[in-house]
C-alpha positions in Angstrom: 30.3 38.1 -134.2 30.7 34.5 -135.2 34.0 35.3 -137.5 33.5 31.4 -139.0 30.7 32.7 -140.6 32.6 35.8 -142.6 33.9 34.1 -145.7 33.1 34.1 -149.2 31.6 30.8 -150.4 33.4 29.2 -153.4 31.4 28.4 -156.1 29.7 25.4 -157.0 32.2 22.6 -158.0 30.3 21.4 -161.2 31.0 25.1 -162.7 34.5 24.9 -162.3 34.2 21.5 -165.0 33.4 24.3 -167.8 36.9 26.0 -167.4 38.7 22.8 -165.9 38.7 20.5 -168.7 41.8 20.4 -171.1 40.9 23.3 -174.1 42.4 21.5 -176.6 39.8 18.5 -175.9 36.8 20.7 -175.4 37.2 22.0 -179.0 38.8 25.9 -179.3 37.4 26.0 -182.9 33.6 26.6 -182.5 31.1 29.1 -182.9 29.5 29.0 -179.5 31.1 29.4 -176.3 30.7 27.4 -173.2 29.1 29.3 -170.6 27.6 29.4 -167.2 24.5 31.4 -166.6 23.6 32.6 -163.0 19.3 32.1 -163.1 19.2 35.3 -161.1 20.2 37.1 -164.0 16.7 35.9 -166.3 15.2 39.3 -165.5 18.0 40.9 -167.0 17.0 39.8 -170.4 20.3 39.0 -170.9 20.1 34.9 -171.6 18.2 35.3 -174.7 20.9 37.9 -175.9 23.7 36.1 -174.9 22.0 32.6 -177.1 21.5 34.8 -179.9 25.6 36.1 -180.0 26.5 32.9 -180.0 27.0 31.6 -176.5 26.2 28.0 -175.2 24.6 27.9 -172.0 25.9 24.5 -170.6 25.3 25.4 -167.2 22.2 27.3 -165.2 21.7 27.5 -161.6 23.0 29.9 -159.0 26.4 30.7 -158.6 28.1 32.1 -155.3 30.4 34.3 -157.2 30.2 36.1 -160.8 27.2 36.0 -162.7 28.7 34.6 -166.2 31.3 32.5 -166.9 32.9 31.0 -169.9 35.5 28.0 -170.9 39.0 29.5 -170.3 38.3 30.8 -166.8 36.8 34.0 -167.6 34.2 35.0 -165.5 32.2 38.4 -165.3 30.0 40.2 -162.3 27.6 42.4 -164.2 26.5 45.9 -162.3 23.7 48.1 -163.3 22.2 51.2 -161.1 23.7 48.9 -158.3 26.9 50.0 -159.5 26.6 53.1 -156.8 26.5 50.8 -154.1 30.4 51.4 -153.9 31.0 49.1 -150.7 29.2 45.8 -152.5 30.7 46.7 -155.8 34.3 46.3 -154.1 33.5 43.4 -152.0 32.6 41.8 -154.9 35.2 42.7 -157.3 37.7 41.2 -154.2 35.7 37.8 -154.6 36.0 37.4 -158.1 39.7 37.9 -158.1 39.8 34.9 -155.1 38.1 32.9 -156.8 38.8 32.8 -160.6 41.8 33.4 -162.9 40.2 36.2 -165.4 38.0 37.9 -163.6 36.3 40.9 -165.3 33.5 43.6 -163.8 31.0 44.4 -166.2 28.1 47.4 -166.7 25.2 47.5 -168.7 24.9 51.3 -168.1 27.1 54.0 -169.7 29.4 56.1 -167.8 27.8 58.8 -168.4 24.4 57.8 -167.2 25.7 56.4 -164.1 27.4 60.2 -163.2 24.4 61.7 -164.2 21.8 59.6 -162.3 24.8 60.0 -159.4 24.4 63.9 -159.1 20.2 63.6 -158.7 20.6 61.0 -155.8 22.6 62.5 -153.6 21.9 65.1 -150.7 25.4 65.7 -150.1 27.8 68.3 -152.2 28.1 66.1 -156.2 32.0 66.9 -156.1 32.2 64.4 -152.6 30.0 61.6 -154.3 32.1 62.1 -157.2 35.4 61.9 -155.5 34.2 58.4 -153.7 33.1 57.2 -157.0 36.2 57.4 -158.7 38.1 56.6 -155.4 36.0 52.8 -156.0 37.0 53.0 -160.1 40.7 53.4 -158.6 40.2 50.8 -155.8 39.0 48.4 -158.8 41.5 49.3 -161.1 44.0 48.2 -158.2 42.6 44.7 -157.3 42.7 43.7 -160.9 39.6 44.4 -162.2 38.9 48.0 -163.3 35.4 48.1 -164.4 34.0 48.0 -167.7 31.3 50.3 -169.1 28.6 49.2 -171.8 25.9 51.4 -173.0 23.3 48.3 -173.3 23.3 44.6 -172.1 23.9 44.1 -175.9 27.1 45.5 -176.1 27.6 44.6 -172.8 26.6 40.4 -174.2 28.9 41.2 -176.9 31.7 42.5 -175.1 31.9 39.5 -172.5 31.6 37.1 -175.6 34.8 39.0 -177.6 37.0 39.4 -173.9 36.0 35.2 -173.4 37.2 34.7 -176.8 40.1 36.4 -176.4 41.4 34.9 -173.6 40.8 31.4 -175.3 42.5 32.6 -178.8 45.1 29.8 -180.0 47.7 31.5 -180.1 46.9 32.3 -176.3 45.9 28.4 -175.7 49.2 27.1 -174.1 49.1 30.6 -171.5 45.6 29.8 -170.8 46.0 25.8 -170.1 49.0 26.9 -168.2 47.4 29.5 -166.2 44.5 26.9 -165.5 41.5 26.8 -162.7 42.4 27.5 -159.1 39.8 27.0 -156.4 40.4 30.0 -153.9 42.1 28.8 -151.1 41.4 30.0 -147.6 44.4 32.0 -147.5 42.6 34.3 -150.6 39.7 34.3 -148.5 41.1 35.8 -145.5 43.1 38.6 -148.0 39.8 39.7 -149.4 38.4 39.7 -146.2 41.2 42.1 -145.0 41.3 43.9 -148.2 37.5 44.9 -147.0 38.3 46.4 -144.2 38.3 50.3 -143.7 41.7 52.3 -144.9 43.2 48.7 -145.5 45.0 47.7 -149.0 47.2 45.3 -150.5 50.1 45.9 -148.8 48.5 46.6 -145.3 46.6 43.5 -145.5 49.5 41.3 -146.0 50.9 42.9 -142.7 47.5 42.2 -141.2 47.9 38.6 -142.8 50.9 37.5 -141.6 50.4 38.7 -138.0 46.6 37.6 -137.6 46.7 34.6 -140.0 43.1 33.7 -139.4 40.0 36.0 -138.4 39.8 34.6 -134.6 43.2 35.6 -134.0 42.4 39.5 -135.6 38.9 39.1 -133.3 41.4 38.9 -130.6 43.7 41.7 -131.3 43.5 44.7 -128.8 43.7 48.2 -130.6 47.9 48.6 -129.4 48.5 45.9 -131.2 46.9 47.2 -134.2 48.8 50.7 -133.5 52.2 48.6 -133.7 51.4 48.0 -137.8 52.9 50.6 -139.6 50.2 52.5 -141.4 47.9 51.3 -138.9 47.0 54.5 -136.1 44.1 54.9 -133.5 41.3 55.7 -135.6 41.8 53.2 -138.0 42.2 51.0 -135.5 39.2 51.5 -133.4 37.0 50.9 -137.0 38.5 48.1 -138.0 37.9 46.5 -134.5 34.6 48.3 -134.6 33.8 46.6 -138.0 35.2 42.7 -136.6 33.7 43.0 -133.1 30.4 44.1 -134.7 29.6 47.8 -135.5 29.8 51.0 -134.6 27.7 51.0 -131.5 29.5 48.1 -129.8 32.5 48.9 -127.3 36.1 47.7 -128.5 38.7 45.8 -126.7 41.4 48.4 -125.9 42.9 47.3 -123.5 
């Protein structure tokens, strides 16, 4: 595996102007909202929506992470049926928090759908799906960004437009200039990456972090040195070797 090559891509710099100019200068007092519009999203029928509750599309193209984002750093990933797809859902949730200050994860499907579309799917026992998919809501809840469930992409419009507002409220302004825009550094790239891997969390990968720094140096761990991490035993070893190395069907370095 080419380990260069596993990194999440920092958005395009010309979004980052929406959220980095000064607030007070870009006018707080308005009725429409600055926003960024990922084009993938047109087939969601949720542009037209979003012009129609007041938002100002100043930006359309397609954006490496997050599908809308609005002046003040707020920034949402919108989920529908893919919601089930626990293992993107997560990956995805640990980009947004790398990359932007108020990240939020957003459904245009009920929770009640969702579990009920969950127990037709599934060839395996409901109460084991069910368990994993409240194991993910958990795992989000932890990085920062528990997720947030709408009944319809209108309430789902309205909900982003009333959390962006929020978080640019004046009495909120001097937090939010404070709190500013941070391009995600390599280091938060490497933590999500880590953060990704199987049976690792925050603490684990901070250990992971500070002995492999970079992903050559982890390509290059053995599985005892893995196995001298606290928390860190044979099996979970061998898969997260398994997962850097390639997959499951190629042969780890154990020695």
């Amino acid at each position: 595996m080419n380990y260069e090559n596993i990194k999440f891509n920092p958005p395009n710099t010309e979004m980052f102007a929406i959220y980095r100019a000064d607030l007070i200068e870009a006018g707080l007092i308005q009725d429409t909202l600055d926003t960024a519009f990922d084009v993938r999203e047109s087939r969601s029928g949720t542009e037209g929506i979003l012009i129609e509750e007041g938002a100002n599309i100043t930006f359309r193209g397609e954006i490496e992470v997050g599908d809308y984002g609005f002046i003040g750093g707020t920034w949402f990933e919108r989920k529908s049926f893919d919601m089930m797809n626990f293992g993107d859902v997560i990956l995805k949730a640990s980009e947004l928090v790398a990359t932007y200050p108020k990240p939020y994860l957003i459904t245009d499907i009920s929770l009640d759908k969702l579990t009920a579309i969950l127990s037709k799917r599934t060839s395996r026992p409901f109460g084991n799906i069910l368990n994993q998919f409240v194991g993910m809501i958990a795992s989000l809840s932890v990085r920062g960004v528990p997720p947030i469930f709408c009944p319809d992409k209108r309430t789902m419009v309205r909900t982003m437009i009333a959390i962006a507002k929020k978080n640019i409220d004046l009495k909120d302004r001097e937090i939010t200039r404070l709190q500013g825009a941070r391009i995600a550094t390599a280091d938060d790239y490497i933590t999500g990456i880590y953060l990704n891997l199987p049976g690792v969390g925050r603490t684990l990968a901070a250990k992971l972090k500070e002995k492999y720094p970079n992903l050559k140096t982890l390509v290059q761990a053995t599985e005892e040195e893995l196995t001298s991490i606290p928390k860190i035993g044979s099996v979970k070893a061998k898969k997260i070797l398994n997962i850097i190395n390639g997959d499951s069907g190629i042969e780890v370095n154990t020695s």
